[in-house]
Structure formats: C-alpha cells, structure tokens
C-alpha positions in Angstrom: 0.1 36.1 52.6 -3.4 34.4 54.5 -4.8 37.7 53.2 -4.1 37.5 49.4 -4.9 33.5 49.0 -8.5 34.1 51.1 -9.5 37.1 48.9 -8.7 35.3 45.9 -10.8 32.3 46.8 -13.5 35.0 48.0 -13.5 36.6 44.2 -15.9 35.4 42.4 -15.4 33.9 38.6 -16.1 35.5 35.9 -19.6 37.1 35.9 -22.2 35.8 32.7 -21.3 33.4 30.7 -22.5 30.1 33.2 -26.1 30.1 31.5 -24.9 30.6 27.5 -22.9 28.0 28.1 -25.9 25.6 29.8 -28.2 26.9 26.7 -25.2 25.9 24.3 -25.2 22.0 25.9 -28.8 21.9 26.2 -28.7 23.0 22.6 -26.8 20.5 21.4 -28.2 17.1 23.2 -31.5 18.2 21.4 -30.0 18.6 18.0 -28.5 15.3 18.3 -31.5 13.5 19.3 -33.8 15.0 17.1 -30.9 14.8 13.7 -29.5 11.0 15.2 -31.1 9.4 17.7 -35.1 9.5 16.7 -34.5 8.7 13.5 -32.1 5.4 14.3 -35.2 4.4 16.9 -37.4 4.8 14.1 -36.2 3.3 11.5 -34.9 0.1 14.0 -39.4 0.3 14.9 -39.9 0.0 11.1 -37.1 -3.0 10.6 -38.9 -5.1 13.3 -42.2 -4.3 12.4 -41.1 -5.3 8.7 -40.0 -8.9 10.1 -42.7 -9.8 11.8 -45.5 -9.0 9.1 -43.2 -11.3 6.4 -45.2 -14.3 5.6 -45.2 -17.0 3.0 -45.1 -17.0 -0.6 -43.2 -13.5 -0.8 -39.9 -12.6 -2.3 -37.5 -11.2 0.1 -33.8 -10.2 -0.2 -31.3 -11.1 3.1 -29.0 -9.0 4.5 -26.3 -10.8 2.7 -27.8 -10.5 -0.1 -29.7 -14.1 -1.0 -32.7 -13.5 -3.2 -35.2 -16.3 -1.9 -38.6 -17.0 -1.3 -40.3 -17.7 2.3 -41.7 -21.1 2.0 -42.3 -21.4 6.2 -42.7 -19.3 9.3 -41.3 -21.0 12.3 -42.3 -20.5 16.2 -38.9 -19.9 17.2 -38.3 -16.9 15.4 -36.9 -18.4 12.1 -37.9 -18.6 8.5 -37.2 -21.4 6.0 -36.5 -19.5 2.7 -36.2 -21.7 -0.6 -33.3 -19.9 -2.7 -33.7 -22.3 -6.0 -36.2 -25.4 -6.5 -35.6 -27.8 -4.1 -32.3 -26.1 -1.5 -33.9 -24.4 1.7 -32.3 -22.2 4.4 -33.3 -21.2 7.6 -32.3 -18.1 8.5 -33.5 -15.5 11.3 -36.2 -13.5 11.1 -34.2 -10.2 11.9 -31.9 -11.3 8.7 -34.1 -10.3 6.0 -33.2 -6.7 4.8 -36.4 -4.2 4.8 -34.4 -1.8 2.6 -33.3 -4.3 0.1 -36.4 -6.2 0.1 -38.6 -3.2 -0.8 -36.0 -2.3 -3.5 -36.0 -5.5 -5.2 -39.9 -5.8 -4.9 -39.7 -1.8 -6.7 -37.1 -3.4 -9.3 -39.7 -6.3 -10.2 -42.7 -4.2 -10.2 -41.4 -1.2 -12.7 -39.9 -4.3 -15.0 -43.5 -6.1 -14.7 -45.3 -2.8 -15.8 -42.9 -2.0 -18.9 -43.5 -5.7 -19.7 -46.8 -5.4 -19.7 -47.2 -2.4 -21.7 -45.0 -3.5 -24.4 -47.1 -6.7 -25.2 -50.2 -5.0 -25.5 
C-alpha cells in the first residue's frame, strides 16, 4: 500500500499546459488595463485638470445638472456659482461636470453660429 500512495505523489502532473495557462493570465491583466484601467486614469487626469483651470465669468454645468455661472474662486477648494441674478451657491470644485460642461458650451456655440448667419 506505502508503495502505490508514494509513486503516486512521485508522478508528476500533467506535462505542458503550466506556461499556456501563465501566457493566458498574463494575457488577460494586460487587456484589462489597456481596455479599463488606462482609460478610467485618464479620463479621472482630464476631470481634475478640467476643475482646476475653471475660472470666472464662464458658464459651467454641475454634476446635477445646475446651469450657472462662476462668479468666484475660493482658496479652499470651492466655487461660488450664480444660477439666476442675485442666488449664489457654493459648491466644490470637483462638482462641475467636464462632460456636460463642454456639451453645453458645444450647444451654445453651434446655436450662436446659426444665429449669426441667419441675420446677416
């Protein structure tokens, strides 16, 4: 009986297979960082970068959606937007929406441009 258990923990596994299976894993890890994780990093580099070059005067849109206009930069991190003459917010910094903001800012621009070429 001693016989039979040591020469089956003495056989080997299964020959091949161990470095396919390495490639496959390795494979994988950089599909998913190349297809999910670079481009999450990279578009989370462009949101921050967006917030900090904001500055007064412009029209931005918030993540919940409140159209407004920056009327002051704080030290702390904040922004004091003016939604309609006279009511302020302060909201964070990281709150305005670079996606939304640069769609609205599209929006206004082609309607600017149509309405400048129909009353010429």
């Amino acid at each position: 009986m001693s016989v039979n258990l040591l020469s089956i923990f003495l056989q080997g596994g299964p020959a091949g297979g161990g470095m396919i299976q390495l490639f496959i894993m390795v494979g994988m890890f950089v599909v998913m960082y190349f297809f999910m994780i670079r481009p999450q990093a990279k578009k989370a580099k462009e949101q921050k970068k967006f917030g900090e070059t904001i500055s007064v005067g412009e029209r931005i849109v918030t993540t919940a959606g409140i159209h407004a206009t920056i009327n002051r930069v704080n030290e702390d991190g904040t922004i004091q937007i003016e939604v309609s003459r006279g009511n302020f917010m302060t909201v964070e910094r990281s709150a305005v929406s670079m996606e939304m903001t640069q769609a609205y800012r599209k929006k206004t621009e082609g309607a600017q441009t149509v309405a400048a070429t129909t009353t010429k």
